[in-house]
C-alpha positions, 0 to 999 in steps of 0.5 A: 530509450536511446535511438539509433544506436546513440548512446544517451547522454546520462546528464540530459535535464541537470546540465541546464541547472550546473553546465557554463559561465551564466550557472556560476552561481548555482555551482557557487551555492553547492560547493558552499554545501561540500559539492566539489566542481568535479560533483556537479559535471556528473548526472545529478541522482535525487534521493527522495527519503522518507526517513522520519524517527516517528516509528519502526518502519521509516526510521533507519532509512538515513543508512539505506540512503548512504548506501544507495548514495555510494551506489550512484557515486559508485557509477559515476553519479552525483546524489542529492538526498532530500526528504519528505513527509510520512504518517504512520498508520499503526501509530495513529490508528485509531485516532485523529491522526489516521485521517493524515495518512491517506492524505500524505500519499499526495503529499509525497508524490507532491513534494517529491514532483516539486524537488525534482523539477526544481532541481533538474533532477536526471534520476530519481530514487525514491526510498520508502518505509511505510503504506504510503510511502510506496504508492505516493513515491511511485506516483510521483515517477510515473509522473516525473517520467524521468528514470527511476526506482522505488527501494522498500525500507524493507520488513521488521523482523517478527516479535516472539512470545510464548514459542510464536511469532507475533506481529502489530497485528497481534497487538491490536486484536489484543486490545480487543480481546483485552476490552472483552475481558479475555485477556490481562494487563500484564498479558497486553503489556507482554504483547505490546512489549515484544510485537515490534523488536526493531526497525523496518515496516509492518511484517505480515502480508499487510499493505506495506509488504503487500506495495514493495512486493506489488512494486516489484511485479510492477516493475518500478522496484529492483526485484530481489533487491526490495524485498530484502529485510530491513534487518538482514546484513544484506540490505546494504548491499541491494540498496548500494546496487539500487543505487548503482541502476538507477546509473544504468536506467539513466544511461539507456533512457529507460524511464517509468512510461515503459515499465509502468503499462497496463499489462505490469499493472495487471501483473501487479494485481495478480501478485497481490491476489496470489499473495493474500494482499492488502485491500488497500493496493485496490486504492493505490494500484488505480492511483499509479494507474492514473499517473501513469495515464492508463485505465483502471477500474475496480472490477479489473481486480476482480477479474484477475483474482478470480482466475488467481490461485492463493498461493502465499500463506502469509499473515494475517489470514495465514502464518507466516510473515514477510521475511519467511517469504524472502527467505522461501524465494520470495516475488522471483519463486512467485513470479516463477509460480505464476509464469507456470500457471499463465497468469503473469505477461512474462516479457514486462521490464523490471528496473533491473532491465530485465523481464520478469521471465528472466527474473524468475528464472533465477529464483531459488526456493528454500529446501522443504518451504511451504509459504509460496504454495505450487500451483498444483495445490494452492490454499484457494483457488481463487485470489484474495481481492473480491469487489463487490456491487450492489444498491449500497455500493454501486461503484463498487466496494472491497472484501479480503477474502483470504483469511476467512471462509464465510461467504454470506451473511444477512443482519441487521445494521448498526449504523455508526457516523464516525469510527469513535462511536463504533469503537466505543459500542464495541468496547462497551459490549453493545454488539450482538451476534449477527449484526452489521456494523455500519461506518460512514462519512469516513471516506475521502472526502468525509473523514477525510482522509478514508481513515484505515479501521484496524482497532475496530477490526481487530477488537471484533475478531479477538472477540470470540462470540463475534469474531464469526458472527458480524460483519462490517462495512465501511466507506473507510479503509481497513489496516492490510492487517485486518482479517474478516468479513469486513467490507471497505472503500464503499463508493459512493461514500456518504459524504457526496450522499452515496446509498450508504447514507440513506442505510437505518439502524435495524435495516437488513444488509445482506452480503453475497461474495459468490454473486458479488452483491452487497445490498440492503434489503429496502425498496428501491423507492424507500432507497431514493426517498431517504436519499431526497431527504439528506442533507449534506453535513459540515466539513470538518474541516474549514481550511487547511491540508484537510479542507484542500483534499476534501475538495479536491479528491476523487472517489475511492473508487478512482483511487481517492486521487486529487486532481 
């Protein structure tokens, strides 16, 4: 922040892009494009946008970025919007296609690092719709280091049918329950026709909404302004107001290094253990962590979520869905809940410019709401997250624990090379009761791309006779949407030749929750012997985006990062 009481200068970097006689051509080209002089005299705001028209959650982010465009002019700056890419999950999983998505979380905060540098941006703010959107924006600030925000696209309204709100989550288990003859065509198609109703990101307590509340805790994202619904008539007014701060972060100098620092990391983390959050804010949380150049492991969520209360009764494993949590008092009531329980660092800066104590003591709860719990009667006493160890998962592996209470199991494995091969065993009615599905050489480098799992998860639980019987686990992802005994982010995964290669078809696999193991039930000897004897299999990939990251990304349990 500004020194000595000296007011900071706002147009610090963009002045050696626009500023003197030898600059006469930069400004030539942008008054070509209807920047007028005056325009380029003023600190220069970039406007990171993820718009894309391939699906709901992205797709009406060009109006959220006038918004936040008249916000910055409004406050005496100048915007620049470009755009980058974006996947989304719940179009292509199940596909391909799903082994892009993790992938394009570097690919944004790669491209937005290069416009932003390039361009001698002073401000940045980043606009985001989907999963990885918001961690790959997010990277890309603490990495830049100069001020900024992250503004969520926000959340799709729920679909209704039947008297109930559904979600995309609903689809997909009905698919399942569809394959397992449980439901009809024409019950499918009024599933898949109502689930979706309009514009905005995923609407349950799945990874999207798990990430921008995440963010909020953070701090990187204006809390109270980010959560709004994409569909609500006050989102244009709290993009217009992003807008607007990121003026005032750049005037006080207040950049990502000082909000981002362990103990917001560690806030961010509880609020997703309190929230019944998604699997995948484990990956995210440690790569922001690394841009940010701070250490974060996997038994830190651990840690934290013991001593977290469930409070949110939010989908999948709960009823409700994003927009009711906004409307209950959304992260300021939840903030409010866990400064009231010790579980929050309370003096950690939001982009707002204020801490989070002073926030939440601006929260108002809904009459008579039941989605954010007191903490005098929470749903679990202990958070969502748990990590598991074991001679399958040395490095540690994820399990969601929210929606379910089974907290043991032991069966014998199916082991499966490829996400397809378990979908169709699944399909074709070929698992049993208590088996283990095991899914490798889907991780980081194995897929690659650690391809997210939901048509396979969903199609289990709409089953009624497995739903409660089987288990899986995966050095793959799962969907924030996934709910049951399903064990994701195995590490070391099988490609690099982790023990989850050496696991056989009928080996007996035992999961633990309460001591926190995951093992496979052979000797340590026979563990090693099958491992000597494993050779390596071809990339599947030769050249190419998905070559580069197979060779250059770290474990899951470093946060799948590329260095």
């Amino acid at each position: 922040m500004a020194q000595n009481g000296k007011t900071h200068d706002p147009k610090w970097k963009s002045g050696a892009l626009t500023e003197g006689p030898s600059r006469a051509g930069t400004r030539s080209m942008f008054r070509s494009v209807g920047f007028m002089p005056e325009d380029l005299h003023k600190p220069i705001i970039g406007i990171a946008n993820t718009w894309t028209e391939i699906g709901p959650c992205n797709f009406h982010l060009r109006t959220i970025a006038e918004a936040v465009k008249q916000g910055v002019r409004d406050a005496g700056g100048t915007p620049m919007e470009f755009n980058t890419v974006t996947i989304s999950d719940g179009i292509t999983m199940g596909t391909e296609g799903m082994k892009a998505s993790l992938i394009s979380r570097e690919v944004i905060a790669d491209s937005i690092e290069l416009v932003s540098r390039g361009n001698l941006f002073d401000g940045l703010v980043c606009i985001a719709g989907c999963d990885k959107n918001m961690p790959g924006t997010v990277m890309a600030l603490a990495r830049l280091n100069i001020p900024g925000l992250m503004i969520y696209g926000g959340s799709i309204a729920p679909g209704h049918l039947n008297g109930k709100d559904i979600t995309i989550q609903d689809v997909y288990e009905a698919i399942g329950a569809h394959s397992a003859g449980k439901l009809s065509d024409a019950g499918l198609e009024a599933i898949e026709a109502n689930a979706c109703p309009g514009v905005g990101a995923c609407g349950g307590q799945f990874t999207a909404n798990t990430m921008a509340m995440a963010c909020e805790f953070l701090g990187i994202s204006p809390i109270g302004l980010s959560g709004v619904p994409a569909f609500s008539p006050e989102k244009h007014a709290a993009s217009r107001k992003a807008g607007a701060m990121v003026m005032e972060l750049a005037r006080r100098d207040l950049r990502p290094s000082q909000i981002i620092t362990r103990e917001s990391l560690e806030n961010a983390i509880t609020s997703v253990a309190a929230s019944g959050g998604s699997t995948n804010s484990v990956l995210h949380l440690i790569a922001i962590a690394h841009e940010a150049g701070i250490k974060l492991t996997v038994d830190d969520f651990d840690r934290l979520s013991r001593n977290t209360p469930l409070l949110c009764d939010l989908k999948p494993g709960g009823k409700y869905v994003a927009p009711d949590y906004y409307n209950a008092g959304g992260s300021r009531l939840l903030a409010a809940r866990l400064i009231e329980a010790g579980l929050m660092h309370k003096d950690c800066i939001n982009v707002t410019g204020r801490t989070l104590a002073e926030e939440a003591a601006e929260a108002v709860e809904a009459p008579d709401q039941d989605v954010i719990h007191p903490v005098s009667s929470p749903i679990k006493k202990t958070g969502g997250l748990v990590i598991l160890k074991g001679n399958i998962a040395p490095d540690g592996c994820v399990i969601k624990v929210a929606g379910h209470n089974r907290l043991e199991h032991r069966g014998p494995a199916r082991v499966f090379d490829c996400e397809e091969d378990a979908f169709r065993a699944v399909d074709s009615g070929s698992i049993k009761p208590n088996e283990v599905l095991v899914i490798r050489y889907e991780g980081p480098k194995g897929g690659p791309g650690m391809r997210e799992m939901l048509q396979i998860t969903a199609a289990l639980v709409a089953i009624p006779e497995l739903s409660e019987t089987v288990a899986l686990l995966t050095d793959g992802r799962f969907s924030g949407a996934t709910r049951g005994l399903m064990v994701g982010h195995v590490a070391p995964e099988a490609a690099v030749g982790g023990p989850i290669a050496a696991i056989h078809e009928g080996d007996i696999i035992h999961f633990d929750i309460p001591n926190r193991k995951l093992d496979v039930e052979v000797s340590e000897k026979e563990l090693q012997s099958r491992l000597q004897n494993w050779k390596a299999p071809e990339p599947k990939f030769q050249r190419g985006v998905f070559r580069k990251y197979a060779n250059t990304v770290s474990s899951a349990s470093q946060g799948a990062v590329t260095n």
